[in-house]
Structures are given as C-alpha cells and as structure tokens.
C-alpha positions in Angstrom: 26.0 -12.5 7.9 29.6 -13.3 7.0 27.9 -16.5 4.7 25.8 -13.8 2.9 28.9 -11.6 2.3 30.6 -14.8 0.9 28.1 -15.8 -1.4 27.5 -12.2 -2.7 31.3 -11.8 -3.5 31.1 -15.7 -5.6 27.7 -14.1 -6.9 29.8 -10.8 -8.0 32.9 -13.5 -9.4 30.3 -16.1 -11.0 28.7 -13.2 -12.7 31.7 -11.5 -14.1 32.6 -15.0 -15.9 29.1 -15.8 -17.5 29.5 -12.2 -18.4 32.8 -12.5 -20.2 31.6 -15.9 -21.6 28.5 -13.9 -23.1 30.5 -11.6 -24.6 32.9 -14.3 -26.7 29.9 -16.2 -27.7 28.0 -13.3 -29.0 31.4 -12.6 -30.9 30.8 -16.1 -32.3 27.7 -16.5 -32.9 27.5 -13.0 -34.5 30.8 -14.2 -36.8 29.6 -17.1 -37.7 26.0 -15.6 -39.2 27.9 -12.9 -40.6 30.4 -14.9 -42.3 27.6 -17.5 -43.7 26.0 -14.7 -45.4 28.6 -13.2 -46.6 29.1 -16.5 -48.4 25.8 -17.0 -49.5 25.7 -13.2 -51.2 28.8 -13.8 -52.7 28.9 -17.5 -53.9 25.2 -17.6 -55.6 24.1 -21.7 -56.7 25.5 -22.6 -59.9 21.9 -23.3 -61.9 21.1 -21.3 -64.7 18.2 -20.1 -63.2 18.8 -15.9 -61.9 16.0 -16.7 -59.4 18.1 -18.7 -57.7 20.8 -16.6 -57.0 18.9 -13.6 -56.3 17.0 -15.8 -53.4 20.4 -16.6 -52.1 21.7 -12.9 -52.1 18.5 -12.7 -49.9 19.4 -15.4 -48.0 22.4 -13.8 -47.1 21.4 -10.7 -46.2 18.9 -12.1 -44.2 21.2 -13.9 -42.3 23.8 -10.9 -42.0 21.2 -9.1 -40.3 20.6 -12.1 -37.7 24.0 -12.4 -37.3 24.3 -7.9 -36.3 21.4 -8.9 -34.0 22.1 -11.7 -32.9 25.9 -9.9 -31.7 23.5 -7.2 -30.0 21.1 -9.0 -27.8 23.9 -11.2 -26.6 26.8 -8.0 -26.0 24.0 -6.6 -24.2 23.2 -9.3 -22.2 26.9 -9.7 -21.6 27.7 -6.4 -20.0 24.4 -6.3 -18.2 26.3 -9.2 -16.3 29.3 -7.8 -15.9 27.8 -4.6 -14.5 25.8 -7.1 -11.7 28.5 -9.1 -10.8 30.0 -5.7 -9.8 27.0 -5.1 -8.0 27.4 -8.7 -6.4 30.9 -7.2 -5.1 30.5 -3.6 -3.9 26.7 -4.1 -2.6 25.9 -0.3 -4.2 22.3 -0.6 -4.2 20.4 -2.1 -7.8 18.9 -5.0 -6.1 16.0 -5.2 -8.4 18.7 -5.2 -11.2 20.2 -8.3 -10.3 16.9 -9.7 -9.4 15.5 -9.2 -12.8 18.9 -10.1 -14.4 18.9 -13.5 -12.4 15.1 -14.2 -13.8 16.4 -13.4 -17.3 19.9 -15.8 -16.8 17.8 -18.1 -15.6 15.5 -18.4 -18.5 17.9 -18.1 -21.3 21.0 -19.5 -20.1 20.9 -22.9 -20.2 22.6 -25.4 -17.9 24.9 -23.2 -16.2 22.3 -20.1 -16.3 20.1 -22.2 -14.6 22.1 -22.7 -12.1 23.6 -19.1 -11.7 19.6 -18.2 -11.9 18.5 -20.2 -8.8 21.6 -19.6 -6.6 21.2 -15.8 -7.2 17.6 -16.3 -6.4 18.4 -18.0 -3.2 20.3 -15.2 -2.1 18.7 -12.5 -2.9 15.5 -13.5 -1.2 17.4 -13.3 2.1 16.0 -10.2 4.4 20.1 -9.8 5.4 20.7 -9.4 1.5 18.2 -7.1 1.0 19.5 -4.9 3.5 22.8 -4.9 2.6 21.9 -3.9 -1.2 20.2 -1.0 0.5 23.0 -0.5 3.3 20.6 -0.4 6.4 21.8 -2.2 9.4 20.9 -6.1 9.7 17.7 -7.4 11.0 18.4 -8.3 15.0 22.2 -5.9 14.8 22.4 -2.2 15.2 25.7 -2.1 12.6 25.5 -1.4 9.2 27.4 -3.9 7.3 27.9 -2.0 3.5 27.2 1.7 2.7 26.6 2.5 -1.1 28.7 5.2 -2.4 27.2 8.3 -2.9 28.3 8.7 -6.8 
C-alpha cells in the first residue's frame, strides 16, 4: 500500500514536469511557425513573377495558422497533464482521466512519454490504485487510505 502511495505521488511529480515541458514546447513550436510565416508573408521571392509572391503570402499564412494550432493542441495537452499529475497527488477521484491521459502520453510523447505512458499504466491497473482513486477501503484492510474532497 505505502509503494502504491509512493508511486502515485512520483506519478503526480513526473506529470507536473512533462506538463510544464509541454507547455514551453508548444510555446516554441507555436513561435517558431509563427515567426516563419511571418517571414514568408513579408519577405516574398525576389523573381519578377507576382505568382510567386502571392504563393508565398500563402505559404505564410498557411503556416501561421499551423503554428496557432499547433500552440493549441500542445497548451492543451500541457495542462491536461498538469491537472493529472494533481490528481496523481491528492488521489480525488478522475481515474479514467489519467488512464486515458497515460494512453494519449503514451502514444504521442516519444521517448520519455513512453515511458511516463507504461509506468502510469502499471499503476493504475493495480486493484489498491483503483480503490484509492475512488477512496473505498483496500482490498484485504477495513481502513480507508484517501477520501476525495467533496468540492
């Protein structure tokens, strides 16, 4: 039981920092489209030919608009984490939350949202888990380990 406390509470820490990290990175990768564009609408090719530079302006705004969703999808996915790793910590009930958000991490986050993915998967599978989340007393104790807040 303590073990499955532990690794909830490094679940709730691990989560909050892949969260955070989400959050820069859609900053960058949202800048970095944005500021491309930008440069493309502004700075068309130096032919003679209007085409040219009109297919550049739309270039541009294409990628602008990449970049703004781009920024979303990634801001999203960023507080999403942040708002399970508090979960992780405070054991207030969303269990099927974190258990979709885990799939999702691990399907899109590469090395380290692989790994994030499984070990969240690991633990949330355990029966002990599971009745934490909900804050019914532990399989084989009559003591309940977590309540949820009311709020």
């Amino acid at each position: 039981m303590e073990k499955d406390l532990e690794h909830l509470k490094l679940l709730g820490i691990f989560h909050y920092i892949w969260g955070a990290l989400s959050l820069i990175g859609g900053i960058f990768i949202g800048g970095y489209f944005v500021v491309i564009g930008v440069i493309l609408m502004n700075n068309p090719p130096t032919s003679a030919s209007s085409e040219d530079s009109g297919a550049a302006g739309a270039v541009g705004g294409i990628m602008i608009g990449a970049g703004i969703v781009l920024f979303l999808i990634v801001v999203v996915y960023g507080i999403l984490t942040l708002m399970a790793g508090g979960k992780y910590r405070k054991h207030q009930g969303g269990y099927w939350f974190c258990f979709i958000l885990a799939i999702v991490t691990l399907v899109i986050g590469g090395i380290p949202g692989i790994v994030l993915g499984i070990f969240s998967l690991i633990v949330l599978s355990r029966d002990t888990v599971k009745a934490v989340f909900r804050g019914q007393s532990l399989p084989g104790t009559g003591s309940l380990v977590a309540t949820p807040p009311i709020s």
